[in-house]
C-alpha positions in Angstrom: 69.4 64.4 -106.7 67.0 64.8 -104.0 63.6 66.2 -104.5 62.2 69.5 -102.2 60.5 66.6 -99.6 64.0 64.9 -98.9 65.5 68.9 -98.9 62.8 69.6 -95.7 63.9 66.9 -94.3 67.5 67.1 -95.1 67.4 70.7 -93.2 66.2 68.9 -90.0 69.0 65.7 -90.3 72.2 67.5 -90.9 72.7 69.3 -87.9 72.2 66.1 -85.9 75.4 64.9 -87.6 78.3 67.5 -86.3 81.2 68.5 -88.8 84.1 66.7 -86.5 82.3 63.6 -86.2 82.1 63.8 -90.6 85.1 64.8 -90.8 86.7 61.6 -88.6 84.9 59.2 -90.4 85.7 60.7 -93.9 89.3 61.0 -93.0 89.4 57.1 -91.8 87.9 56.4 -95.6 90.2 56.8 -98.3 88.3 55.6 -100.4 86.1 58.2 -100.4 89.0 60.8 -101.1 89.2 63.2 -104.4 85.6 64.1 -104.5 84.6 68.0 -104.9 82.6 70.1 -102.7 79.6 69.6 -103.9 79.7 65.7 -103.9 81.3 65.3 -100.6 77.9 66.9 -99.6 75.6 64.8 -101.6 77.4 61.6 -100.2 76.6 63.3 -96.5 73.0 63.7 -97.6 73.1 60.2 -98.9 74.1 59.0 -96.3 72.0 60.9 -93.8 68.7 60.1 -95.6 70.3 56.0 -95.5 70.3 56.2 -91.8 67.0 57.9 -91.5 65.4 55.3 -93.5 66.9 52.1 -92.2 67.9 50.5 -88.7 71.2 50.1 -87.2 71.2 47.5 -84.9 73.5 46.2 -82.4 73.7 42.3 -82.2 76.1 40.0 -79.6 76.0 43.2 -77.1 77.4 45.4 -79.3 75.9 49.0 -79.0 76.4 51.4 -82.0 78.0 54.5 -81.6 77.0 57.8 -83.8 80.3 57.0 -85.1 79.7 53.4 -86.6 76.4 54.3 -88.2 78.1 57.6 -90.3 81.1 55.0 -91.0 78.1 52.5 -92.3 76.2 55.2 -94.2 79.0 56.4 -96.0 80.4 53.3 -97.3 77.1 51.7 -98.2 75.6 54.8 -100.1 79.6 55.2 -102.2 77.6 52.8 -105.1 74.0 54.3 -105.0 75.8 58.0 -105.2 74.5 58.7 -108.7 71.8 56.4 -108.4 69.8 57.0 -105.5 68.8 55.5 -102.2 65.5 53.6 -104.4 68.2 51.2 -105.3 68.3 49.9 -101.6 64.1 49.8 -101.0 62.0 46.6 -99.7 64.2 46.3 -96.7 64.7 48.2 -93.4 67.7 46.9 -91.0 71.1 46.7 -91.0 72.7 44.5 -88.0 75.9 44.8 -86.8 78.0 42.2 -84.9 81.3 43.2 -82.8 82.9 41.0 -85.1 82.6 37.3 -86.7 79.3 35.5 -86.7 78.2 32.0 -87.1 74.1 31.6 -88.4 72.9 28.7 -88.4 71.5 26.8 -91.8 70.1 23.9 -92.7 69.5 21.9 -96.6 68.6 19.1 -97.8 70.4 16.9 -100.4 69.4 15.4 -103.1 69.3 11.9 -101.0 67.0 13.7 -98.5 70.0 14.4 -95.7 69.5 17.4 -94.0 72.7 18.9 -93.0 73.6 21.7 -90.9 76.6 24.7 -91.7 77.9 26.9 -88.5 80.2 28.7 -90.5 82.1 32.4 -89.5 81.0 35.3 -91.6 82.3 38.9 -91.6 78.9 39.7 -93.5 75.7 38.4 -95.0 72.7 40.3 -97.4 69.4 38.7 -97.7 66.8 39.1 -100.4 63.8 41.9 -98.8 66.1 41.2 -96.0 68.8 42.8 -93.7 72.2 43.0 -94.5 74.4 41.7 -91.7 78.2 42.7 -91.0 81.1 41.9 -88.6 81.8 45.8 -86.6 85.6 44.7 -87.1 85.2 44.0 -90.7 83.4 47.7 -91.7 86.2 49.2 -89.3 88.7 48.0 -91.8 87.5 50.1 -94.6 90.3 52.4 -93.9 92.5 49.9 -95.8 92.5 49.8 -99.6 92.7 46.8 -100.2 90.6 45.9 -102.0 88.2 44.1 -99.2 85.2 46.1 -97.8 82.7 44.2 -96.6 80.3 47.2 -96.4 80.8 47.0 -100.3 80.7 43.7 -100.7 77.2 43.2 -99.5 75.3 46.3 -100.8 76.5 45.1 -103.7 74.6 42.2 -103.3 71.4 44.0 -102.3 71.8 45.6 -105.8 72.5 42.3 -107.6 69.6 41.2 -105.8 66.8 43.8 -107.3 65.9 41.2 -110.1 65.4 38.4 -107.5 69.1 36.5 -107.2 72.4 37.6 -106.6 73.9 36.0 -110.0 76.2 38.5 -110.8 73.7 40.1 -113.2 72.4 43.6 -111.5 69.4 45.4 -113.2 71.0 47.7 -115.7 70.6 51.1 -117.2 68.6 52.0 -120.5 70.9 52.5 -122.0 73.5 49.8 -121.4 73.4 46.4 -123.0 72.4 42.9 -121.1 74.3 41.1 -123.4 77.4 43.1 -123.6 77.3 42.9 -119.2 77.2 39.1 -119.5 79.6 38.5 -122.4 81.9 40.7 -120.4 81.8 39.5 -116.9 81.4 35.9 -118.2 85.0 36.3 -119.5 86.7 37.6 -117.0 85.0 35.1 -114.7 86.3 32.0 -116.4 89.9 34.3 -116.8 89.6 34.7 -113.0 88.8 31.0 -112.1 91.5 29.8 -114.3 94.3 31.9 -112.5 92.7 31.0 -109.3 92.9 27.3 -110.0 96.2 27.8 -111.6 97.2 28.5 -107.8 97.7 32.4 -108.9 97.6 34.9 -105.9 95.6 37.6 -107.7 95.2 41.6 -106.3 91.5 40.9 -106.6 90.0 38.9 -104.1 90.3 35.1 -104.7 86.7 34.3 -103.6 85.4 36.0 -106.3 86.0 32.3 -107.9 83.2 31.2 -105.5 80.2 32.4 -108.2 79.1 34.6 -110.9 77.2 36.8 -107.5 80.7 36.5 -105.5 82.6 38.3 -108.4 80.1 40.9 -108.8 80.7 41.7 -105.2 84.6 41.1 -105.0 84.6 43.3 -108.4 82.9 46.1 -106.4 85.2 46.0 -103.7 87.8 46.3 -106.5 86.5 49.1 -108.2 86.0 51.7 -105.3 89.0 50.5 -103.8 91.3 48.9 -106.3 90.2 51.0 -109.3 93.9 51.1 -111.5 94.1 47.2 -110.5 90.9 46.2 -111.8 91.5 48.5 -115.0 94.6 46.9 -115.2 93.7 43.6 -115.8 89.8 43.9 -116.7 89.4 47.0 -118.6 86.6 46.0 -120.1 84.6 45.1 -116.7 85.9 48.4 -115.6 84.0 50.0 -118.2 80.9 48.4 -117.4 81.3 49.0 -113.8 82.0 52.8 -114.7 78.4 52.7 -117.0 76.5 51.1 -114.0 77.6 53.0 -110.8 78.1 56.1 -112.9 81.4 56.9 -111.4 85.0 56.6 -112.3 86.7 56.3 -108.9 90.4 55.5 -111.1 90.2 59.0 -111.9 89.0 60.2 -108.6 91.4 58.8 -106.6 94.2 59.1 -108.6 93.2 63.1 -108.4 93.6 63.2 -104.7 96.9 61.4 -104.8 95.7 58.4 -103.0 96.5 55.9 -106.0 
């Protein structure tokens, strides 16, 4: 809910936005079908207030259209719908690449080796800062299937509010720390088992990579693949339902889409 400062400032954003160019970028999102009036509109504010408040930047000569940053917005601000835009604060820019990028990092070992990795990403999120994604990859949200980079890493921006992305987001009052890790620390080692069993599961297999890397895959899943990951994880479902404080199964299953 936005307070009456966001509201005066809300009046001044929306018209900047016009209906067509809303209603193209909703309509290329099926994931966002099945909501009602009133919370297609609050996602649009969400998303308005997002773009106010961060950068969109081009990288590799890309330049971003009006159309990219309302196809970012959305998609970033579908989790922090019921929770708010403070759930995204201590960091400003979101850069976009035309499409895979290669960054550049080094490490030492434990022998004292430094060692170098140049390899592709379709999207990266730092800790206090920017989240970084491949144009092509965030185009593709208009597939569900279950891979969304936008998703992917503003999930890890929320993972990473207590300091590491280790699959452990800060939760609500009044859900349980101990019920979220007995949970997701049993479908993680069900998930690595079928994944090294050579299983080809619905749900992304690089969720294997790390407790952080299935919190992220699982949010793709869940606004994307919602009767999948019910299916076969009720029980993180439910937790997932507690923390974003939505139940996209019924949603989209409402609008026909599932």
């Amino acid at each position: 809910m936005t307070n009456w400062l966001e509201q005066r400032l809300l009046q001044r954003l929306r018209p900047r936005v016009p209906e067509p160019l809303w209603r193209k970028a909703w309509e290329r999102l099926p994931l966002l079908q099945g909501f009602s009036a009133d919370e297609e509109q609050a996602l649009r504010d969400l998303a308005l207030l997002f773009l106010h408040r961060k950068s969109l930047e081009g990288a590799a000569g890309l330049e971003v259209t009006p159309e990219m940053r309302v196809m970012v917005g959305l998609q970033a601000c579908l989790p922090v719908l019921r929770l708010g835009l403070e759930w995204y604060r201590d960091w400003v820019s979101v850069i976009l690449y035309p499409d895979e990028f290669v960054p550049e990092r080094e490490w030492v070992d434990e022998a004292g080796v430094v060692w170098v990795s140049q390899e592709p990403r379709t999207g990266e999120a730092w800790e206090r800062g920017p989240v970084i994604l491949a144009w092509s990859e965030v185009a593709a949200g208009s597939l569900l299937d279950g891979v969304n980079v936008v998703l992917h890493e503003f999930a890890h921006k929320l993972d990473m509010l207590d300091g590491m992305a280790n699959g452990h987001p800060p939760l609500h009052r009044d859900m349980s720390n101990a019920r979220w890790a007995e949970v997701l620390s049993s479908a993680y080692r069900d998930f690595n088992r079928r994944v090294d069993a050579g299983e080809d599961p619905d749900i992304d297999p690089y969720g294997a990579e790390s407790p952080g890397e299935f919190f992220a895959v699982l949010t793709e899943a869940f606004f994307e693949l919602p009767d999948i990951l019910q299916a076969e994880y009720p029980a993180v479902y439910e937790q997932f339902s507690a923390f974003y404080r939505q139940d996209p199964l019924t949603r989209l299953r409402g609008a026909g889409v599932l």
